[in-house]
N, C-alpha and C positions, 0 to 999 in steps of 0.2 A: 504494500500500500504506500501511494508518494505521497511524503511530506505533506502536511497542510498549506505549506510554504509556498511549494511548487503548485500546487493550484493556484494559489493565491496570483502567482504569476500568469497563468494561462488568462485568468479575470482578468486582471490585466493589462494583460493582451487583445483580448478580446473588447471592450469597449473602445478604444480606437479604432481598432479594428474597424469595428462595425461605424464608425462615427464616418471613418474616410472613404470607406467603400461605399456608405449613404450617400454620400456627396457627390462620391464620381457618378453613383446609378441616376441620384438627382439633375444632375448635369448632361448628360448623358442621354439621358432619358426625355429629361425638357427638352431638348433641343433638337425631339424629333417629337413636339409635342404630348408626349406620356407624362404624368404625375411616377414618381414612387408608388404610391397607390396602385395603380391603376396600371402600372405594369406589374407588380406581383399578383392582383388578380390574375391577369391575362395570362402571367406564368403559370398560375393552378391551373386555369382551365382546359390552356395545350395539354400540359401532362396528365391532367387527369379527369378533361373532357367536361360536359356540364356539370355544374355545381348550384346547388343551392344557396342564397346568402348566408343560412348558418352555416350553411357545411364549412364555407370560405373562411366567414368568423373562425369557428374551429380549428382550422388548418395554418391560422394565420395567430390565434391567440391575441384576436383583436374583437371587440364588440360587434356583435350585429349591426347596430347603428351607424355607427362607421363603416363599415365594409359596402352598406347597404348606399352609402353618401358616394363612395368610391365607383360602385357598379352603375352609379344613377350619371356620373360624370364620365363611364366611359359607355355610357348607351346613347350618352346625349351627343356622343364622336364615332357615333355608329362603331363602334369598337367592339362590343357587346351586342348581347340581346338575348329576352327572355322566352323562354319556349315550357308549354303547358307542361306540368309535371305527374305523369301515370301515377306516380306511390303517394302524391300528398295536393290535392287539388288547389291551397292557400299558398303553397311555396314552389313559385315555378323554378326551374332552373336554370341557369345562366349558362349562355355560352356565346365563344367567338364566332362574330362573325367573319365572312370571307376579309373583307379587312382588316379584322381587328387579327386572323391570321398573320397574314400578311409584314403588317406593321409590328407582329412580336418576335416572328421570326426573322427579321431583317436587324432587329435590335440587338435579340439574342445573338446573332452570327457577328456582329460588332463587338462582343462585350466576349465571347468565347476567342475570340483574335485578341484583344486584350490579356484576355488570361492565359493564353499561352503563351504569351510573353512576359507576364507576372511569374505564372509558375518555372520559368525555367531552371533547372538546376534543381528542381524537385522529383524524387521518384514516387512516381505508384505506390510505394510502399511508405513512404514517407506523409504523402494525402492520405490516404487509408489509414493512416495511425491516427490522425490530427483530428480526420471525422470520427473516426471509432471514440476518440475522451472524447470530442465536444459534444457530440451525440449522448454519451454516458451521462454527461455534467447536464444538458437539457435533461435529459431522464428524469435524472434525480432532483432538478428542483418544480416545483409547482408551482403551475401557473397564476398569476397575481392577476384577482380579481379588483375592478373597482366596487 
């Protein structure tokens, strides 16, 4: 078991972390039109196809109400769009449309050339160690409700 120390560092790490890579996504992202928002909807949805607004909430550990503010700003960019839902008639489900494809995977393919250029000098086994703690450390803390 490491040190409590050595996590301590990975924390750390990890808000920066997360602060600078916001900025660039923000950056990045505006300047092809997308919120932060509103591209990591569009990111759940590619990979894992329609979604409901809780679900996204859920997935994202972010309010319904929010999430729901996000979906309503990328429908209002035809990004989006809701389609009847067979299992729950009150909560339809969200998905991309042909554009909103379109404009995330041109994003995405910008931002994966980015990171191959980040990660270099990194091995496969070296990413896989990094996600396996960070993944463990999400695990283990619970989510903060307001």
């Amino acid at each position: 078991m490491p040190e409590p120390e050595r996590l301590t560092a990975v924390f750390d790490l990890v808000g920066p972390l997360y602060r600078r890579s916001y900025r660039r996504v923000e950056q990045d992202a505006g300047a092809h039109g997308l919120s932060v928002g509103v591209r990591a909807v569009m990111v759940l949805l590619r990979e894992h196809g329609p979604m409901t607004v809780p679900q996204l909430g859920r997935a994202q550990d972010l309010s319904r109400q929010f999430v729901q503010r996000t979906v309503n700003e990328a429908a209002a960019s035809g990004l989006v769009e809701s389609r009847p839902n067979p299992a729950h008639k009150r909560s339809s489900l969200i998905a991309l449309t042909e554009s909103g494809e379109r404009r995330i995977d041109g994003l995405l393919e910008r931002e994966h050339a980015a990171l191959r250029a980040l990660g270099a000098g990194l091995s496969d086994a070296d990413v896989a160690a990094c996600a396996r703690v960070l993944a463990h450390l999400v695990d283990g803390l619970e989510p903060v409700h307001d």
